[in-house]
Structures are given as structure tokens and as C-alpha cells.
C-alpha positions, 0 to 999 in steps of 0.5 A: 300425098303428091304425085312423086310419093306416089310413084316413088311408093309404086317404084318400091313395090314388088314387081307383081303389085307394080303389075297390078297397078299398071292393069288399074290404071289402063283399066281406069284412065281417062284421056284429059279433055286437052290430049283427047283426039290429038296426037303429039306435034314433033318439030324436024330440024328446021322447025327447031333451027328457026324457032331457036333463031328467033327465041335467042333473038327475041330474048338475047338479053336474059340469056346474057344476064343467065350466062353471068 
């Protein structure tokens, strides 16, 4: 079973189970090792602005064969 079943399964139980589901899983989660201790990066506007810059630059060619 693939882990859209499952959460499509867990979507169609009534909100009590969902409940009991959701204690389960903060009960028995444990971080990956690539998320522990980091906190997520969020780029601001000129982050974003210059990092687009460059990707359109450095990929003008495949955005043009995608836009036919």
C-alpha cells in the first residue's frame, strides 16, 4: 500500500479514529536523520529574484522547447 492509500484511507475514517491516529503518530515519529536539528531555509524576495535570474539564464533553452 503506498502512502496516498494510506492517507486517503485515514481521510475516510470517522474524525474520532483520525484523532487516534494523529496521537499515534506524534506518539511514535521519529525525525529522518536529514531533517533533525535543522530548521527549514525560506528564501526573501531577493533571494528568490536572483535565483530565478540565473535559472531562466542558465536554462533559456529548455524553458523555450517547453513553452511550444
Amino acid at each position: 500500500m503506498s502512502a496516498t492509500e494510506v492517507i486517503e484511507q485515514i481521510e475516510k475514517l470517522p474524525r474520532e479514529e483520525q484523532e487516534q491516529v494523529l496521537a499515534y503518530l506524534q506518539q511514535h515519529h521519529q525525525p529522518c536523520e536529514k531533517s533533525q536539528g535543522r530548521q527549514p531555509r525560506f528564501a526573501d524576495d531577493s533571494d528568490f529574484e536572483k535565483s530565478t535570474e540565473k535559472i531562466f539564464k542558465e536554462h533559456k533553452d529548455l524553458f523555450r522547447r517547453l513553452a511550444k
